[in-house]
Phi, psi and omega in degrees: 000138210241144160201164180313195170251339163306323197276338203282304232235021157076076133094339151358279210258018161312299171329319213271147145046074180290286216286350174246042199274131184275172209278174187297160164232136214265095187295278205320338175245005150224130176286195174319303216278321164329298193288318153316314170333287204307308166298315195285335175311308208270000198243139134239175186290304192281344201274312199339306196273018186197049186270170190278158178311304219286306163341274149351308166302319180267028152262073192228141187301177181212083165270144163324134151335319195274137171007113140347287213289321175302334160239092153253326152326303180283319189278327189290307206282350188275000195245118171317190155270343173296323142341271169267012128323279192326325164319320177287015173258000173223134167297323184330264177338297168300288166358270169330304196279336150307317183281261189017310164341310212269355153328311196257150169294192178282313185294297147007284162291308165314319162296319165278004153301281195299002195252323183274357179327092173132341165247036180244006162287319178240026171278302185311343183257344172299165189305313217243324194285308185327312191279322167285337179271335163298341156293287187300331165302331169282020177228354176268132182262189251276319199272326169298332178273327172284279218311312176297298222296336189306311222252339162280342000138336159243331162261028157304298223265021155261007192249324217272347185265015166260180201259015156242334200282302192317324199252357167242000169290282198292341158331281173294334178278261187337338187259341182282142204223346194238185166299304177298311168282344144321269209308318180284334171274342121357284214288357173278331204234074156211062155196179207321276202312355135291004170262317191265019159302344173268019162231030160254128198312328181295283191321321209272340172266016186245331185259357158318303189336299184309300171348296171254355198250357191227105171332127154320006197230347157247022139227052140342259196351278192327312182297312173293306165331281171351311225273317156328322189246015182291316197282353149309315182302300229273340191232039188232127173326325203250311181285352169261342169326304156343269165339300180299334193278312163311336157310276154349321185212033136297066224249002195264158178307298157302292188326300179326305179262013166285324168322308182306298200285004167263346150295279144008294162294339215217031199278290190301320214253318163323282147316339170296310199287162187295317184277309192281358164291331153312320171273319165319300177298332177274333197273327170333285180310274184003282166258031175311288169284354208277171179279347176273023184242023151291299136334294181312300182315300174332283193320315182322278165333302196296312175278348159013282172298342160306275173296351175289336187291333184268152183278340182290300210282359186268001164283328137016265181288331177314311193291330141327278165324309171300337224265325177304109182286201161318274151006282186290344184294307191255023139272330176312292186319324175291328179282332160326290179325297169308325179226035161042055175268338187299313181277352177293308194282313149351313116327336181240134190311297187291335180287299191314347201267297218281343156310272192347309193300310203290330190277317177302305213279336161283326194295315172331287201292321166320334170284316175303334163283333175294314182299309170281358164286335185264349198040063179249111205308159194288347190297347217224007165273009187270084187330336204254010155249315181270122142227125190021296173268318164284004176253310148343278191299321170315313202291330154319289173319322176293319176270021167065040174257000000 
């Protein structure tokens, strides 16, 4: 005697996936092997993905009284691939066959590997497979993930910008551990359009992925593309998350400074854009103490007046402005001062807010310098309440000089 998979699993999954639940089947009048048959009849390898609504319905397993989980090995190694293709056509069924997973053996996880051998380009993209295959990669080891990455390996960086293909992609990229598999996930993503997968919402988290999970010193390659298409990334919603996270774990010198001078260059237009003023503000910190925030600075001052004016870039120039010390604060201002860029930003609604900020933040520091030069407790720095020499001299009088 045959019963659903809902009854095997007390009732777990009555709820889940109403509308794509498939209709009852009369379990008493076909056993296992029958039923198995019926499928393997009614399925091939080319149809699976494109069966009828009314198909799809009548496709449903038929397990033993006794646990799933407790035969899950006999039942799983008893199914063809057509078979359990078909599962991926009901959430009910991907489910089951996902919790089962956790269940199964080694010989096991090798058999639906090797069974599933051939289909897993486009199962990793199904609505429902996508999820089963995110489970099973995390139980494959090292020679089962090179077998797959082999056979997906040329359309990763085309799988990977679909909204099911991306989570069984990074997946597999997080798991990865060797050379080889370094190298098979690589070889998709080499020429510009698998690079500018990364201003794409899917794409930009898969190639974050490479990023951090694959050592810089096996993706040279990658990286020098990458760096060719940053200053497009950089002014991109999606493509400067990247960018930045590529920085971030960039470390060879030359990269660095090839990074710079395309920073350098693309500076104003960058800084302009709605996005790209966010990576201008992340390299600011970044490389604030570093020698490339020397550069960064010069350029900054000069272009100042430019940027106090835009609205993207005077958040910027604000940022600046915190980050900046005395010193530097009144080489900004002298250049202001100097080419009557000051009366100019004055006139302009965005410039006159980042004068005002700039004009506040010298004086500020200038009191604070004072104070502590004077050991006038710091509670006692607000020049426009206070003054100085007269908080001195009381202070004489009080001690009786």
């Amino acid at each position: 005697m045959t019963t659903s998979p809902e009854k095997c699993l007390g009732g777990l999954l009555k709820d889940i996936d109403k509308e794509l639940s498939p209709r009852e089947l009369d379990f008493e009048s076909k056993d296992e092997t029958t039923y198995k048959t019926s499928v393997e009849q009614k399925l091939s390898l080319d149809s699976i993905f494109s069966l009828t609504s009314k198909s799809k319905s009548s496709l449903l397993f038929s397990f033993s009284e006794d646990n799933i989980f407790s035969s899950a090995n006999k039942y799983l190694t008893s199914f063809n691939k057509s078979t359990i293709l078909s599962a991926f056509h009901s959430q009910r069924n991907t489910i089951i066959l996902q919790k089962s997973l956790s269940e199964i053996n080694k010989d096991t996880i090798n058999f639906i590997v090797q069974e599933l051998s051939g289909t897993f380009s486009k199962i990793i993209k199904n609505k429902n497979g996508n999820y089963f295959c995110t489970d099973l990669f995390k139980l494959c080891d090292k020679e089962q993930r090179i077998l797959i990455l082999k056979e997906i390996s040329n359309t990763i960086s085309k799988d990977c910008i679909d909204e099911y293909g991306t989570h069984p992609i990074q997946t597999l990229i997080e798991l990865s551990k060797c050379e080889e598999e370094y190298k098979l996930i690589l070889s998709s993503f080499n020429d510009y359009k698998a690079i500018l997968n990364a201003a794409n919402l899917n794409g930009s988290y898969v190639i974050q992925k490479i990023i951090v999970f694959i050592p810089e010193r096996y993706r040279m390659e990658f990286n020098l593309l990458f760096i060719k298409y940053l200053s497009i990334l950089s002014m991109d919603m999606f493509g400067v998350c990247t960018v930045k996270k590529f920085i971030g774990y960039t470390k060879n010198e030359l990269l660095v400074k090839q990074i710079l001078n395309i920073i350098l260059n693309n500076f104003v237009n960058i800084s302009e854009n709605q996005y790209g003023n966010y990576l201008i503000q992340y390299l600011l910190e970044y490389w604030w103490k570093a020698n490339e925030g020397i550069y960064l600075k010069k350029l900054f001052i000069s272009k100042f007046h430019i940027l106090a004016s835009n609205h993207y870039s005077s958040y910027i120039c604000d940022l600046f402005i915190k980050l900046s010390s005395y010193e530097e604060k009144k080489l900004l201002m002298s250049s202001l001062v100097k080419d009557n860029s000051i009366i100019l930003l004055n006139n302009n609604s965005n410039g006159n807010i980042i004068i005002n900020k700039l004009m506040n933040s010298l004086n500020n520091t200038k009191n604070e310098n004072t104070v502590k030069k004077n050991h006038i407790p710091l509670s006692l720095n607000n020049v426009n309440k206070f003054n100085i020499k007269k908080i001195q001299q009381n202070k004489k009088i009080e001690n009786g000089q």
